[in-house]
N, C-alpha and C positions, 0 to 999 in steps of 0.2 A: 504494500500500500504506500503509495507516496505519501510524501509530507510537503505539504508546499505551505511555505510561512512569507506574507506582503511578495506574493510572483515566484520565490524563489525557490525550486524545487531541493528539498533536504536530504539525504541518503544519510538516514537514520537506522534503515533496518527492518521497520516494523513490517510483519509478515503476518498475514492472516492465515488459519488453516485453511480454511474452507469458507466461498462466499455463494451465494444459492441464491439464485434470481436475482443480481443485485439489491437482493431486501432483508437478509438474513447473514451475519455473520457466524459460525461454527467455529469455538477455539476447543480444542482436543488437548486432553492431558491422562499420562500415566502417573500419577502419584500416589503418596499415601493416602494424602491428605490435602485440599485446597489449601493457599493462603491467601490473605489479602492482594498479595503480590498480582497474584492471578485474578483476581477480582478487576483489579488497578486496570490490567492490562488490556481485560476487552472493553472495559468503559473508555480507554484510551482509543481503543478502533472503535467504539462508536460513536464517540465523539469527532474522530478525524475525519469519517467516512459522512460523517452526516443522517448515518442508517439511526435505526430505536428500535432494531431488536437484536438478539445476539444472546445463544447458546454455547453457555460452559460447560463440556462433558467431562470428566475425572472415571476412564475407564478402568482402575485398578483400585477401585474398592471395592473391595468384599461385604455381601450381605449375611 
């Protein structure tokens, strides 16, 4: 995902996993356990994206 901050495009990084119809962003994670970090991070793509909705999945917890 680019970052363009007043025209200038930024090479920051930020990477989305998965984006579904341009209206849904998809961040995928194998952890134990979420942390905020992870929280931070797709509110950060969806706030840059401009999108309002966005799925954090955490496939390696156990029920």
């Amino acid at each position: 995902m680019p970052f363009i901050n007043k025209g200038v495009n930024q090479d920051v990084g930020y990477r989305i996993d998965l984006l579904v119809e341009n209206k849904v962003i998809i961040e995928v994670k194998s952890i134990e356990n979420l942390a905020p970090v992870h929280y931070a991070q797709t509110l950060t793509y969806l706030r840059l994206s401009g999108l309002k909705l966005a799925l954090l999945i955490n496939f390696n917890r156990k029920i």
